[in-house]
N, C-alpha and C positions, 0 to 999 in steps of 0.2 A: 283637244282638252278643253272642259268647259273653263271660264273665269268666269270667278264671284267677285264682285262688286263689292267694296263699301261704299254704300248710296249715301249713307252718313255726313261722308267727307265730300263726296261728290256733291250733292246740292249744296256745299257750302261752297264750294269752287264754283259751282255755276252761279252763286248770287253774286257773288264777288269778281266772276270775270275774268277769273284764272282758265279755263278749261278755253282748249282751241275747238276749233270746229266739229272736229269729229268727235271731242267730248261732250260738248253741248248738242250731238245729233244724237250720242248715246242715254245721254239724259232723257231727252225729249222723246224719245222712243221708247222709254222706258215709264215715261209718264203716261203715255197714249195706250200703254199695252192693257191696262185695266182700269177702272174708275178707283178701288183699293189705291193704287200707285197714284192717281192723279189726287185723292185726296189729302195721303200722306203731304204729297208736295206741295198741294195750297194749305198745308197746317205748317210745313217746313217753311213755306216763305215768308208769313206771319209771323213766324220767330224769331225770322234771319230780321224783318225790316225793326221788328218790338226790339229785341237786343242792338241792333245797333241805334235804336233813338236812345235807349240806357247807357250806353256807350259815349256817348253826345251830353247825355247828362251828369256821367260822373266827373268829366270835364269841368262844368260849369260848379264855382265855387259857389255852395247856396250859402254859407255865412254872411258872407261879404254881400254876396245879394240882398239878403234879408236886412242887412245894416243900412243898405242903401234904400232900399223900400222904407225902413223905418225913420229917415231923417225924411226922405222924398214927403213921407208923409207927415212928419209934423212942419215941413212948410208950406202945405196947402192945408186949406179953410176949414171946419167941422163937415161943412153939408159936402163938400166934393172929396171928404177922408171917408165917407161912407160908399161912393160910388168908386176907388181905389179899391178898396179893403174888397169890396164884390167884386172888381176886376179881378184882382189877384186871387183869389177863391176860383175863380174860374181857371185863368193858365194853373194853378195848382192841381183842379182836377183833370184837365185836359193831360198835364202829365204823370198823374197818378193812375190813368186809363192806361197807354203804355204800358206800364209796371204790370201792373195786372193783366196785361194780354198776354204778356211775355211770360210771365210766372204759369198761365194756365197752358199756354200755349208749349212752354217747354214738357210739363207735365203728360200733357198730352200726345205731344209725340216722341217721347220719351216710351211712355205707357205702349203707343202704337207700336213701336220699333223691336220693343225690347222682346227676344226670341225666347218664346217656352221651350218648355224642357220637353223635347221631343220623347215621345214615345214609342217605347221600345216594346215589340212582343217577344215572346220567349217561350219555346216549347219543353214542357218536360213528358220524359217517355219513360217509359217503365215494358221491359224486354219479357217475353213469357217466363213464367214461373217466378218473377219478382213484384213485391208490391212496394208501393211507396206515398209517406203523408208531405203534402206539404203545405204550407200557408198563405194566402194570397195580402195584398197589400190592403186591403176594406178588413183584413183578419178573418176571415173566410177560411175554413181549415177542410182539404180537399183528401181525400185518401183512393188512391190510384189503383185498382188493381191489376195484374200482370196483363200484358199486351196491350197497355192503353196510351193515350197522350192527348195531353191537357197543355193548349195554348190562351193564355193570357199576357195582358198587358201588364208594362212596370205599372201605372199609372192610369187606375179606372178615368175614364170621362166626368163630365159636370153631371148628364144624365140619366147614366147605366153605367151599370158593369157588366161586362159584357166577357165570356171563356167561350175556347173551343174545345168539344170533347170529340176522341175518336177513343172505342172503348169502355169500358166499366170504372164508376167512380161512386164516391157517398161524399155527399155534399154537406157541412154544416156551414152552413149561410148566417155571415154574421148581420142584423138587420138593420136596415136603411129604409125606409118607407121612401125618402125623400127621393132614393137611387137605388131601384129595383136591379136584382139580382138575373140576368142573362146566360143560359148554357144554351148553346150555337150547336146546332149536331145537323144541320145543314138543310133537309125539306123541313124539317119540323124542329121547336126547339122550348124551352123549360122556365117558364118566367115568374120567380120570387121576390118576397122580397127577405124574409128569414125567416128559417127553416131547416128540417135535416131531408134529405130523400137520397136515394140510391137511383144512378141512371147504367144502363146497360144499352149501350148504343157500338156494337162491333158489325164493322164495314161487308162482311161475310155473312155477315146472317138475315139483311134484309128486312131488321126489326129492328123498332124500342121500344126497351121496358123500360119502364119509372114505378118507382115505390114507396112510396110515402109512407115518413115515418110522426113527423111532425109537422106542424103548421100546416097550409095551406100553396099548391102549384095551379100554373095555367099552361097546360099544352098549347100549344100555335104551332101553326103551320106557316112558312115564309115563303114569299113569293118575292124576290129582290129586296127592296126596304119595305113592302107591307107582311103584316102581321096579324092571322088569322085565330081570335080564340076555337079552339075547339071542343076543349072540356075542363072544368075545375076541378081536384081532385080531392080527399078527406083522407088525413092519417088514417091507416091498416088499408089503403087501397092501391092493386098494380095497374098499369094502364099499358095495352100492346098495342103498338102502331105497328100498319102493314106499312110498309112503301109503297108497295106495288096497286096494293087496291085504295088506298090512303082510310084505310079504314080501323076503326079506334076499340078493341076490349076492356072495361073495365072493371076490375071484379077485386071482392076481397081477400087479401092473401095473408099469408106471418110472414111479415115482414124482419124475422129473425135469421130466418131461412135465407134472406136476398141480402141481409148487410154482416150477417154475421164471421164474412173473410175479413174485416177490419179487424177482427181479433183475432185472425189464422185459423176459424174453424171453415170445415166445408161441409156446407147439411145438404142433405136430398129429404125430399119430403112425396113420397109418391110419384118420383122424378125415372121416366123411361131411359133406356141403356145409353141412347144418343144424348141425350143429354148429363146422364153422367158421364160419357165420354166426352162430350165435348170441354166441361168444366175440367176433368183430371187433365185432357190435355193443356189446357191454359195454367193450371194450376204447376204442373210439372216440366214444363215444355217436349213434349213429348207428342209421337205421333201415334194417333190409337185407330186402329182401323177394324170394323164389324165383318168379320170373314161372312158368317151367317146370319141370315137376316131373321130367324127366329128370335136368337138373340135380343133382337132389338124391341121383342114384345113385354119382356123383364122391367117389373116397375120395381122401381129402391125406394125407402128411409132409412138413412143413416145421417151418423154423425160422426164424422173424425178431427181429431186435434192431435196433430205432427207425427200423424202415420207418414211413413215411406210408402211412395208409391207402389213397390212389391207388397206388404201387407195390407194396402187396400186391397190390388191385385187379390192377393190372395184370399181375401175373406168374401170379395166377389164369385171366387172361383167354388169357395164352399158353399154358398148360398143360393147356387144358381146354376147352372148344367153347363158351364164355360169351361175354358181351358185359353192359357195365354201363352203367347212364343216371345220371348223379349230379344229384337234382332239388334248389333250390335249400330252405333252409328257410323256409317259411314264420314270417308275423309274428301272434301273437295277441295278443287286444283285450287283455290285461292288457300288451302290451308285449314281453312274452319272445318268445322264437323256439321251435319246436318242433323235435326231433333232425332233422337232414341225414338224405333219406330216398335210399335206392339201393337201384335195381333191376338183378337179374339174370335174363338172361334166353338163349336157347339160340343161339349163334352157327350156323347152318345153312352156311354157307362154311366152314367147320374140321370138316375130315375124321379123325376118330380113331377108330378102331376096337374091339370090347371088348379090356379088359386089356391094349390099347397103355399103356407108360410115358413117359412124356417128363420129362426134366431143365432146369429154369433156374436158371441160377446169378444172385447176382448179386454184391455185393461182401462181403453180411455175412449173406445167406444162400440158403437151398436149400429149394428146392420138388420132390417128387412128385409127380404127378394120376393115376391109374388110375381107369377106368369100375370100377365095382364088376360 
């Protein structure tokens, strides 16, 4: 078991003489272990000797002094009342020096000693098919989307703020010139100072997007503690990082399209099969798998707001030459269930042609399908 120390009480034992041997070898071992320590305790001795010279002096009665200086002085001469009166100016400031070592000296390691408020991180997650907003302490207002997780400190630093993202989030960055704004997503990461943008940085895919909606971002890439600009970026622009080749797209997109799940919409904008499957599965927690790889040459626009997953399903299936089997979830041995898994697979009866379009409406929204 470790023991913690009050050093507080202990240099005042060792000025004093109290502490046996092995306390004073624990002291002095303690002083030696870094220059930090050895300081501390040439400000603590300072203190210890200024306090007890004040100690010595509240003893001494300065009235009675003062009365006796003042007769002392009116029985010697005018010319040697002048060469007194400047002595005593002198022991007056010799111990008004004292005083004031003592006063700054306490202050000082006082200030030294005194333990900040450690900082605490703290992760928030958000499980598939759940979103969630929350607020950082700079007021920074974060909105999570499902499978994500957002670690920050209680207590940004003196010269960043600094978050961890694993996941998709939109960021409104409250701003700080003074204390630039930090999101850590591990090779590469996002440096504001206020601003809104949307990051999508999911550990499986190998990529990040960024999307700028407002203000001004600095991609970089990190290497340990350096920090590599890469590219500035301008509202209405997204920016793809590879990993793998650390190579950077950036092009302009609608950026309505990349933020608009903060409101529970889910848009496709010319978006292929695999990527509307991969968003319903995030979006649902569910597991979607492309039985047929034709399938996967189907481009969408759509818009939905608080369809059920079956009527997406479904208005997929009329817009497009699919067919889906919704298998039930299975039960594992710890209890839980595992995601609701659905297959899609190639309708052979639905005749569409390439670059046929077809429309379905329904009450709150609107679907595309085109063969690519």
């Amino acid at each position: 078991m470790k023991i913690e120390y009050d050093y507080d009480k202990l240099l005042g034992d060792y000025f004093s003489g109290k502490l046996n041997a092995d306390g004073r070898k624990h002291v002095e071992d303690w002083i030696n272990a870094s220059e930090e320590n050895r300081a501390v305790f040439l400000n603590a001795e300072k203190v210890w000797h200024a306090l007890n010279l004040l100690e010595e002096m509240k003893k001494y009665d300065a009235g009675k002094a003062l009365e006796k200086v003042h007769d002392k002085i009116g029985e010697i001469s005018h010319r040697n009342k002048k060469r007194f009166l400047f002595y005593w100016q002198r022991i007056a400031a010799v111990l008004l020096i004292p005083l004031l070592i003592a006063t700054l000296g306490i202050y000082f390691f006082r200030t030294t000693k005194t333990p900040t408020n450690p900082i605490v991180w703290q992760t928030i997650s958000t499980p598939n098919g759940v979103r969630s907003q929350i607020q950082l302490p700079d007021g920074t207002t974060v909105w999570l989307n499902s499978g994500s997780k957002l670690t920050y400190p209680s207590i940004f630093s003196a010269n960043e703020r600094t978050v961890q993202l694993a996941g998709e989030a939109y960021f409104e960055v409250a701003k700080n010139k003074q204390k630039p704004f930090y999101v850590d997503l591990g090779k590469v990461g996002i440096a504001v100072t206020g601003t809104t943008f949307n990051v999508a940085h999911y550990s499986d895919e190998k990529q990040t997007e960024v999307v700028l909606t407002s203000g001004k971002v600095k991609l970089v890439e990190q290497e340990g503690n350096k920090r590599l600009d890469i590219v500035e970026m301008k509202p209405g622009e997204k920016a793809v990082y590879e990993e793998s080749s650390r190579k950077i797209t950036l092009v302009q997109t609608d950026t309505e399209k990349h933020t608009s799940w903060i409101n529970g919409y889910l848009i496709f904008r010319d978006d292929v099969m695999t990527e509307v499957v991969k968003k319903l599965s995030r979006q649902f927690n569910v597991d979607i798998e492309i039985a047929d790889p034709e399938i996967a040459q189907y481009v969408y626009t759509a818009t939905f707001k608080d369809e059920t997953l079956e009527q997406i399903l479904f208005l997929l299936q009329k817009t497009s030459p699919i067919s889906y089997t919704i298998q039930p979830a299975k039960q594992l041995n710890n209890g839980s269930f595992e995601a609701q898994k659905i297959i899609l697979k190639k309708e052979k009866t639905h005749d569409i042609s390439n670059n046929c379009l077809l429309l379905q409406y329904s009450k709150r929204s609107m679907l595309f399908s085109r063969k690519r």
